[in-house]
MITI-515076 format. One line per field, with one value per atom (N, C-alpha, C, O): atom name; x, y, z. Coordinates in steps of 0.02 Angstrom, whole numbers, plus 50000, padded with zeros to 5 digits. Layout:
! residues N
atomo <- CA / ...
c1 <- X / ...
c2 <- Y / ...
c3 <- Z / ...
END
This chain:
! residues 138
atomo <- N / CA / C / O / N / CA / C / O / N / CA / C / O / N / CA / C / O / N / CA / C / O / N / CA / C / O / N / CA / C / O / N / CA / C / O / N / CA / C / O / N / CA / C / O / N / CA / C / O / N / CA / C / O / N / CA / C / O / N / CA / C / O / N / CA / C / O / N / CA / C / O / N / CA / C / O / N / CA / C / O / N / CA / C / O / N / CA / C / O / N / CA / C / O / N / CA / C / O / N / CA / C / O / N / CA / C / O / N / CA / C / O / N / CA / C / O / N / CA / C / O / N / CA / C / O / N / CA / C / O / N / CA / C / O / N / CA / C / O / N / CA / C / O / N / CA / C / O / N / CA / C / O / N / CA / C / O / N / CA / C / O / N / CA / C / O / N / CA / C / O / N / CA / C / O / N / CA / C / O / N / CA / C / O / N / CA / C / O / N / CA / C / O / N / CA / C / O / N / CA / C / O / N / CA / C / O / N / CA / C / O / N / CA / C / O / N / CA / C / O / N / CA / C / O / N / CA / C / O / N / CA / C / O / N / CA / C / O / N / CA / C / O / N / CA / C / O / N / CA / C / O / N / CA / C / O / N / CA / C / O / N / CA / C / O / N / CA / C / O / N / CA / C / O / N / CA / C / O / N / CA / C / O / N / CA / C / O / N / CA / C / O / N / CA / C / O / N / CA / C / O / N / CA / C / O / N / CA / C / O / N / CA / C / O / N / CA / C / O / N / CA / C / O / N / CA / C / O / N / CA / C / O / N / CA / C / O / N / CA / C / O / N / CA / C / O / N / CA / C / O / N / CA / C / O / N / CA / C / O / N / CA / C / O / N / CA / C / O / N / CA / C / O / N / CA / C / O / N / CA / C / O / N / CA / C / O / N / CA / C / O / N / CA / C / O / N / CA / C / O / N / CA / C / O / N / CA / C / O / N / CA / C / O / N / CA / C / O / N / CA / C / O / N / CA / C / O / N / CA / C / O / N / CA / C / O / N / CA / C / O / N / CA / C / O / N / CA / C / O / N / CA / C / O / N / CA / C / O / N / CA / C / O / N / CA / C / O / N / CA / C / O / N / CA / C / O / N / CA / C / O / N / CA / C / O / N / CA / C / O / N / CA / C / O / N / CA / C / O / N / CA / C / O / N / CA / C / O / N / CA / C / O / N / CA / C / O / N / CA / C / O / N / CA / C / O / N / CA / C / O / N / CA / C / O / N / CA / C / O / N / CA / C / O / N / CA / C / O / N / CA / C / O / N / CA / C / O / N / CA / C / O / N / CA / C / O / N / CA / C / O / N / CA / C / O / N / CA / C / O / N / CA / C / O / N / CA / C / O / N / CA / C / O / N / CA / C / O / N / CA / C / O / N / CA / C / O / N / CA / C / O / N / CA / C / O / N / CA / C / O
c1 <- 57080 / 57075 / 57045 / 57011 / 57056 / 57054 / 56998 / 57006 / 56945 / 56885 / 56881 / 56888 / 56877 / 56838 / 56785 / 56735 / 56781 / 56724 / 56687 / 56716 / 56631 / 56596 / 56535 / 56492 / 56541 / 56490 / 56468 / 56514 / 56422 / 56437 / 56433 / 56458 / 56404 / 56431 / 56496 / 56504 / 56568 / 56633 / 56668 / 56724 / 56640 / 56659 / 56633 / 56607 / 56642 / 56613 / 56636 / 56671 / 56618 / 56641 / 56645 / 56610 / 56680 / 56673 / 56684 / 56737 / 56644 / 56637 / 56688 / 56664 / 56755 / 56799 / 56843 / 56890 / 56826 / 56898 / 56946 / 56968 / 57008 / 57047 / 57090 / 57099 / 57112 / 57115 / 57200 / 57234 / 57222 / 57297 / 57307 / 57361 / 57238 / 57228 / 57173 / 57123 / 57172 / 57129 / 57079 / 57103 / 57019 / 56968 / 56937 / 56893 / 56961 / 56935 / 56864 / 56809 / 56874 / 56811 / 56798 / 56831 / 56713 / 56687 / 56664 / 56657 / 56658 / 56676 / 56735 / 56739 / 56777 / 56844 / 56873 / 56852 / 56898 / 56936 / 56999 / 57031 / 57037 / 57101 / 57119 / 57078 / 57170 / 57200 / 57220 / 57228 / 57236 / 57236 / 57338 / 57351 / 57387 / 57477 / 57485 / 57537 / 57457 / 57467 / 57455 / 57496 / 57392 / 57342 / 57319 / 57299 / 57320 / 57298 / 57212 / 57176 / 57197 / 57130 / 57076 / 57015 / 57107 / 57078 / 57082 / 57123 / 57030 / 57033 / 56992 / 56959 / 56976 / 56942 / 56899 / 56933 / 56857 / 56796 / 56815 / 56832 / 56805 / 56816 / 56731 / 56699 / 56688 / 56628 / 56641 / 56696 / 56558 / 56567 / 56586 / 56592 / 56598 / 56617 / 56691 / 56712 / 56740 / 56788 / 56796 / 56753 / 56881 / 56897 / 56840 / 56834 / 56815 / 56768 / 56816 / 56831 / 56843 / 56878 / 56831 / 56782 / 56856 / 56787 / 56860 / 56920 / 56834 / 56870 / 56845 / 56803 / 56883 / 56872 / 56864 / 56886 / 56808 / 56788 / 56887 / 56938 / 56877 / 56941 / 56966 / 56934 / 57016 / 57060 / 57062 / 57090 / 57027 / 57031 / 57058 / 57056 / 57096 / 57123 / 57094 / 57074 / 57084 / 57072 / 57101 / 57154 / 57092 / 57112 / 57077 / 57019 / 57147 / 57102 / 57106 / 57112 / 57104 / 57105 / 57040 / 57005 / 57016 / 56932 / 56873 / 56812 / 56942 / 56880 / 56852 / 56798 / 56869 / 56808 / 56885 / 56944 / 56824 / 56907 / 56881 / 56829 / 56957 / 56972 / 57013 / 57031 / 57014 / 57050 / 57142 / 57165 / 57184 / 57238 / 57308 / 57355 / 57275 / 57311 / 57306 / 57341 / 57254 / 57239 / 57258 / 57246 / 57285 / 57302 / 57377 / 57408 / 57402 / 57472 / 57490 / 57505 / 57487 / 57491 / 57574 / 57607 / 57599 / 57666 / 57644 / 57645 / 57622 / 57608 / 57656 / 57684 / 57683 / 57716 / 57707 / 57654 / 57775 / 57811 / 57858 / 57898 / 57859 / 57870 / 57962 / 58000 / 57967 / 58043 / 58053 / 58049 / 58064 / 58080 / 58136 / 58175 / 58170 / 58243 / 58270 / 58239 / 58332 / 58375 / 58410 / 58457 / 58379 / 58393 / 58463 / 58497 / 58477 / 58559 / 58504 / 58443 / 58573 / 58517 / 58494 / 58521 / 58432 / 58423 / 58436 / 58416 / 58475 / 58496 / 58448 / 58451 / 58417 / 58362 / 58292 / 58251 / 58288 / 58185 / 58155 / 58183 / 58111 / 58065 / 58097 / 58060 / 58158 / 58184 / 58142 / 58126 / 58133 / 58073 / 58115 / 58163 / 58102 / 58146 / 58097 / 58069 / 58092 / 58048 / 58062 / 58123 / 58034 / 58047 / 58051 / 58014 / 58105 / 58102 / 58064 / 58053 / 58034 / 58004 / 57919 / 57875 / 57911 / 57832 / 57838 / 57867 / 57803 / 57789 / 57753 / 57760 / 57694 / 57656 / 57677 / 57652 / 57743 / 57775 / 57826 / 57852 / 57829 / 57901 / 57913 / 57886 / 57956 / 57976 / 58012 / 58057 / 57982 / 57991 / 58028 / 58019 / 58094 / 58146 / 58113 / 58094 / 58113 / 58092 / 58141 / 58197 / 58130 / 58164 / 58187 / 58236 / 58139 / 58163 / 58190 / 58200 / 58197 / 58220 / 58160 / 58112 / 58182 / 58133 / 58063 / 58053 / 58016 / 57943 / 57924 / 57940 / 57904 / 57852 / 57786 / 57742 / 57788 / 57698 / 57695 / 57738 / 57629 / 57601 / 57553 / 57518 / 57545 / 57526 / 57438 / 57427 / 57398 / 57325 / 57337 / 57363 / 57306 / 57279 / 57240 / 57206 / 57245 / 57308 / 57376 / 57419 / 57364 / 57433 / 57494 / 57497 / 57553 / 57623 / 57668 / 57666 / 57713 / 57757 / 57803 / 57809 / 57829 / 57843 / 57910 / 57906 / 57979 / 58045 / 58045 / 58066 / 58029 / 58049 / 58006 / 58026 / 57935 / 57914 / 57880 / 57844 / 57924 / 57912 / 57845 / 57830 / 57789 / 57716 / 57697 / 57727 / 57623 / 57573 / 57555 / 57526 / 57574 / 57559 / 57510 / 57511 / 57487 / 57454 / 57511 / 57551 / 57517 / 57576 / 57594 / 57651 / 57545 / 57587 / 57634 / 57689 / 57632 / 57703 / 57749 / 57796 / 57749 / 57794 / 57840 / 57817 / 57900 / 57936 / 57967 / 58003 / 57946 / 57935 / 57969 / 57948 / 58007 / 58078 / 58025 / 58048 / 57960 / 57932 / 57915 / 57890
c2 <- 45665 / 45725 / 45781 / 45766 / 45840 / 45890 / 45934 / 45955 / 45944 / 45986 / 46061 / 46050 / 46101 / 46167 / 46166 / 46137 / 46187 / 46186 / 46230 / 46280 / 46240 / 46309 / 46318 / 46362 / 46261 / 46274 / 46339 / 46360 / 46371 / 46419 / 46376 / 46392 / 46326 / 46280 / 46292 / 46300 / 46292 / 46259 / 46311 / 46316 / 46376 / 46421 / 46427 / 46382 / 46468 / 46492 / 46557 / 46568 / 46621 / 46671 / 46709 / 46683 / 46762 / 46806 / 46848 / 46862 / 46899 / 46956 / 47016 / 47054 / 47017 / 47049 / 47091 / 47065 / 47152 / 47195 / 47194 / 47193 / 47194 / 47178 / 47246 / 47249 / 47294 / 47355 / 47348 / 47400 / 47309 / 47322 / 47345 / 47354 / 47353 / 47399 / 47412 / 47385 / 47455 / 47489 / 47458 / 47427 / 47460 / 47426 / 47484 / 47524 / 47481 / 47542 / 47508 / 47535 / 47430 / 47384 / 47355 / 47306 / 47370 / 47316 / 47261 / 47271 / 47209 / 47146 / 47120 / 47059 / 47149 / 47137 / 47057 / 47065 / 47014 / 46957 / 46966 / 47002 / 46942 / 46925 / 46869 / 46842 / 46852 / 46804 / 46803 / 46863 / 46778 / 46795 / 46768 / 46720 / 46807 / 46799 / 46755 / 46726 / 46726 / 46670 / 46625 / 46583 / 46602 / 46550 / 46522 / 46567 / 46476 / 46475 / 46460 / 46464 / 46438 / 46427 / 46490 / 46485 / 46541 / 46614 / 46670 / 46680 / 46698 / 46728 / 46808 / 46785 / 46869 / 46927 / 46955 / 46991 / 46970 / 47020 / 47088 / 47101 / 47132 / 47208 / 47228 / 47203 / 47260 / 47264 / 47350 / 47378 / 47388 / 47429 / 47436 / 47493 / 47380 / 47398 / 47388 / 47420 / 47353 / 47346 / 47267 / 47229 / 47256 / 47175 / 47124 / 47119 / 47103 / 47035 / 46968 / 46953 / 46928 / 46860 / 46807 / 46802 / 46765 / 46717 / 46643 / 46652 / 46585 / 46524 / 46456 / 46411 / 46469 / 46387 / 46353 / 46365 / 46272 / 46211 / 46192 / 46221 / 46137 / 46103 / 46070 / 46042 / 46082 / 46050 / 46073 / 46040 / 46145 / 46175 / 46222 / 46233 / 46267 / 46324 / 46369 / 46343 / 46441 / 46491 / 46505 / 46531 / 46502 / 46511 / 46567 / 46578 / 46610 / 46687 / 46688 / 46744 / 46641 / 46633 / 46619 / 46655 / 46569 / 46574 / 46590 / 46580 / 46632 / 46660 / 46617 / 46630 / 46567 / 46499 / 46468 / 46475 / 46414 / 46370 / 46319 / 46307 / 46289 / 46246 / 46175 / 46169 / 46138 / 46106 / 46106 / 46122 / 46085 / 46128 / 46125 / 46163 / 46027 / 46043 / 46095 / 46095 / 46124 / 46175 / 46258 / 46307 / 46262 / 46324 / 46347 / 46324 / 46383 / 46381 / 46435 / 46493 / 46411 / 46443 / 46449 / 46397 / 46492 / 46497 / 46558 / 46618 / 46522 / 46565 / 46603 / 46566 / 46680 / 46685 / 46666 / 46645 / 46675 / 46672 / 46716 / 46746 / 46724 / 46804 / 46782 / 46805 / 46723 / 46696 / 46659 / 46600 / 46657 / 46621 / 46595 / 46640 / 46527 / 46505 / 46520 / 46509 / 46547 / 46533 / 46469 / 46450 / 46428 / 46362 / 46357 / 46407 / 46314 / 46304 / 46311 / 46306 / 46328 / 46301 / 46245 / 46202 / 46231 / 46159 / 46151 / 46190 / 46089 / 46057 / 46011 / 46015 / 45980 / 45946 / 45945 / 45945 / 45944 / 45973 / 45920 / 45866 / 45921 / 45885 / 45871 / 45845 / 45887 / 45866 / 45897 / 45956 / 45885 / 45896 / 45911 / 45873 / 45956 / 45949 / 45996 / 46046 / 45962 / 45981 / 46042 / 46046 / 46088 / 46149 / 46122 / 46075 / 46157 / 46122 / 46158 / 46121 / 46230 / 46266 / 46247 / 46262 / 46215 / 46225 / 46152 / 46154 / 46088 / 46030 / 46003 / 45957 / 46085 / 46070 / 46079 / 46054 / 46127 / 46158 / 46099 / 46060 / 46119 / 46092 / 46127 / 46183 / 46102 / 46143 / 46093 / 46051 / 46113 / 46088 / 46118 / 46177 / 46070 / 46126 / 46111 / 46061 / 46177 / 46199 / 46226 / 46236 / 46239 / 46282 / 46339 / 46362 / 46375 / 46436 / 46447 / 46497 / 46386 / 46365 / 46339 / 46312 / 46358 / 46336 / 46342 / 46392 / 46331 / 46344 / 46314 / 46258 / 46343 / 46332 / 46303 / 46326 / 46239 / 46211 / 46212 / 46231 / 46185 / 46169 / 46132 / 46140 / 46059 / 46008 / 46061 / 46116 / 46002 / 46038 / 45996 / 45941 / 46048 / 46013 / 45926 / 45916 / 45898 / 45897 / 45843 / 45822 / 45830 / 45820 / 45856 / 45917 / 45812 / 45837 / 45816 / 45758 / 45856 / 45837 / 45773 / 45776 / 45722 / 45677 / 45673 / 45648 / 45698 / 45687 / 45616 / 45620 / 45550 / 45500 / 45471 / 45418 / 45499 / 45459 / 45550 / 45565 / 45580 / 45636 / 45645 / 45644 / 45654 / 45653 / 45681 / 45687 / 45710 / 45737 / 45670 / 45625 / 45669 / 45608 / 45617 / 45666 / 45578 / 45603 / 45586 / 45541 / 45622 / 45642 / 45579 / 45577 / 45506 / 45449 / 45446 / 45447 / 45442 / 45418 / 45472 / 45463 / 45521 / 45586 / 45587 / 45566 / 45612 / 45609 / 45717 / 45746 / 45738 / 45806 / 45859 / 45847 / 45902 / 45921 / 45979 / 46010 / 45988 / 46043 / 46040 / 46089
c3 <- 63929 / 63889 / 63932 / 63981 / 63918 / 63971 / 63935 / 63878 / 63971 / 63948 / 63974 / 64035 / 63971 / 63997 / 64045 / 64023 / 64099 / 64145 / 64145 / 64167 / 64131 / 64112 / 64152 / 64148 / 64197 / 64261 / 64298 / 64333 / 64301 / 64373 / 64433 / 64486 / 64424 / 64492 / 64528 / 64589 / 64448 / 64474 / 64494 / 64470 / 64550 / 64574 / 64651 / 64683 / 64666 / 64743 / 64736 / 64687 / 64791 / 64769 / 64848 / 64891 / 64865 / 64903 / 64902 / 64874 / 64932 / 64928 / 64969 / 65011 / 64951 / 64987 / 64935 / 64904 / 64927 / 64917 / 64922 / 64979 / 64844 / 64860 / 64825 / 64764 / 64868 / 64887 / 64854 / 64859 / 64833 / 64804 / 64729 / 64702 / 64697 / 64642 / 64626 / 64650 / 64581 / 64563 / 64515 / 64468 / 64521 / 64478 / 64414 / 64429 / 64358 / 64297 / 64275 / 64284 / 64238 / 64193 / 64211 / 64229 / 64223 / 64280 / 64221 / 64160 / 64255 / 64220 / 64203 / 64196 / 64196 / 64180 / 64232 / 64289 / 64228 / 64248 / 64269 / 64231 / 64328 / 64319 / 64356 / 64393 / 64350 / 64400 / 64453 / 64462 / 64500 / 64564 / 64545 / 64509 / 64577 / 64552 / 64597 / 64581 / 64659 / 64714 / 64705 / 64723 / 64673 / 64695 / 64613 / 64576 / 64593 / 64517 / 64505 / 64455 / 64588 / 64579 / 64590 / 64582 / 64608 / 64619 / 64560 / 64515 / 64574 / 64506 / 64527 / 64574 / 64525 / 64512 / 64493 / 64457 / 64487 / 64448 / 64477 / 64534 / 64416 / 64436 / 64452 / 64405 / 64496 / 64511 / 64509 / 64507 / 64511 / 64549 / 64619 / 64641 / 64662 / 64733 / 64740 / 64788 / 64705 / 64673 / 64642 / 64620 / 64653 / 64655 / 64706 / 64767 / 64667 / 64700 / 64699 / 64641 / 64748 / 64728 / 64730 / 64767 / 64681 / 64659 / 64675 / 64664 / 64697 / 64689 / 64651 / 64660 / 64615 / 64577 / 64624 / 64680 / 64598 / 64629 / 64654 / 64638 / 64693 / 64712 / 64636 / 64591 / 64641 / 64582 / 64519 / 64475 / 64504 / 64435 / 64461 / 64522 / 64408 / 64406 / 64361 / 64309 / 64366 / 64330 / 64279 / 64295 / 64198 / 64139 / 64114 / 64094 / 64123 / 64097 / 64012 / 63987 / 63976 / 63907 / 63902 / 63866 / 63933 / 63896 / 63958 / 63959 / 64034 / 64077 / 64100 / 64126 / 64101 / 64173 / 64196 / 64182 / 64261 / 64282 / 64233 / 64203 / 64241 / 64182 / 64238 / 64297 / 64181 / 64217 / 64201 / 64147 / 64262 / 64280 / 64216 / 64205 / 64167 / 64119 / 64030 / 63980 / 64046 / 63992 / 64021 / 63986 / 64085 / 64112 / 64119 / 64167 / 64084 / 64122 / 64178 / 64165 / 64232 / 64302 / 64342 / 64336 / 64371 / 64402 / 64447 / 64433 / 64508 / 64553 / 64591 / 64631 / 64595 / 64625 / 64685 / 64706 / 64727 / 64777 / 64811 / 64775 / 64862 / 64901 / 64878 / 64836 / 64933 / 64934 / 64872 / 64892 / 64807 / 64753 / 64764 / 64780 / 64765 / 64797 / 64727 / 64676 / 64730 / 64662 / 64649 / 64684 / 64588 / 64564 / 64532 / 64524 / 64518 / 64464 / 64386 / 64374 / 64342 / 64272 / 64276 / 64312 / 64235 / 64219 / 64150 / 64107 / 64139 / 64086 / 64036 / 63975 / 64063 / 64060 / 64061 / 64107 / 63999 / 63994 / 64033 / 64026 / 64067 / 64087 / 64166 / 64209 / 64178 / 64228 / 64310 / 64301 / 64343 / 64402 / 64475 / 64487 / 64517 / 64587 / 64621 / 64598 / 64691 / 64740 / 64771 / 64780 / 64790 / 64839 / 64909 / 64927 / 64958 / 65019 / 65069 / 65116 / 65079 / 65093 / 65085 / 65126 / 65030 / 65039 / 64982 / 64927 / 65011 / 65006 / 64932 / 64891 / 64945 / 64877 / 64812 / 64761 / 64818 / 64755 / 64755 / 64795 / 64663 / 64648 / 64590 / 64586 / 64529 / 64483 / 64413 / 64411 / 64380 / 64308 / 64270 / 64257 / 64236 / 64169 / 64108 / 64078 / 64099 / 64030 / 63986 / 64010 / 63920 / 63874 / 63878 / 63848 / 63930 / 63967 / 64037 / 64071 / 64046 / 64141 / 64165 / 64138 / 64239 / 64269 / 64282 / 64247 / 64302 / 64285 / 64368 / 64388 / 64390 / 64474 / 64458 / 64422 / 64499 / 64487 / 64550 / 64590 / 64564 / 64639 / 64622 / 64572 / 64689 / 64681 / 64714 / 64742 / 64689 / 64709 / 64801 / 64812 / 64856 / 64925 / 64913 / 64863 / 64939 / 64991 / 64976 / 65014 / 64896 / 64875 / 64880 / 64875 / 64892 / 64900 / 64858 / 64838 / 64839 / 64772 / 64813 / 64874 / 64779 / 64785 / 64742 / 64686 / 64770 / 64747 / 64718 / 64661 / 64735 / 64712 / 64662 / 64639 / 64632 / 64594 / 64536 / 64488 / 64587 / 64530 / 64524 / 64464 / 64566 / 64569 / 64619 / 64673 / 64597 / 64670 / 64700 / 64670 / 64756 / 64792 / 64876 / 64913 / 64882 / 64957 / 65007 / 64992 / 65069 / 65107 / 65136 / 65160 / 65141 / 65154 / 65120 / 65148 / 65076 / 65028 / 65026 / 64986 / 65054 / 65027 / 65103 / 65156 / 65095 / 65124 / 65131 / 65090 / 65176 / 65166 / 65221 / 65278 / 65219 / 65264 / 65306 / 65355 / 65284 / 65316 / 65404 / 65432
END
């Protein structure tokens, strides 16, 4: 069962500007569009990036990291490959570009996950697997 982490432990933070917008409300949260474990504070000095502990992701619904099955995350990607439809809900297929991603059919197509470091998606058992078992074109 999947809990809420409400640690200030289950963060780390640094202190770097992130100059690709504009900061109006300080305090304000966001998500980081790359990374699901990164997340924002608007400060007076601007964007502060803060990182979730290893293996949680940032849930800007209740504002802490969480853990990754209470978050729904689809990190972009510069190069997004264009997929066929998927027919099949639940149906799973690996990205060949980047090891950690793969991609889940949904009701609305496809959906982008990424396996947490240093798991790798695993075409044959359909799992984050550690890179012994993964068989990987990168």
């Amino acid at each position: 069962m999947c809990k809420i982490i409400l640690s200030i432990l289950a963060i780390s933070f640094v202190f770097a500007q992130v100059a690709s917008e504009k900061c109006d409300v300080v305090g304000e949260l966001k998500a980081d569009k790359k990374d699901c474990g990164k997340f924002y504070q608007c400060t007076n000095l601007g964007w502060i990036e803060f990182v979730c502990q290893s293996g949680l992701y940032f849930n800007p619904v209740s504002s802490a990291c969480d853990w990754p099955c209470n978050v729904i995350c689809n990190p972009d990607k510069d190069d997004q490959p264009i997929l066929e439809p998927c027919s099949t809900i639940g149906q799973m297929k690996g990205e060949v570009k980047d090891c950690q991603q793969y991609y889940v059919c949904t009701a609305d197509g496809w959906e982008s996950r990424q396996c947490k470091a240093p798991l790798l998606f695993n075409s044959i058992s359909k799992t984050c697997d550690y890179a012994l078992y993964v068989t990987c074109a990168k």
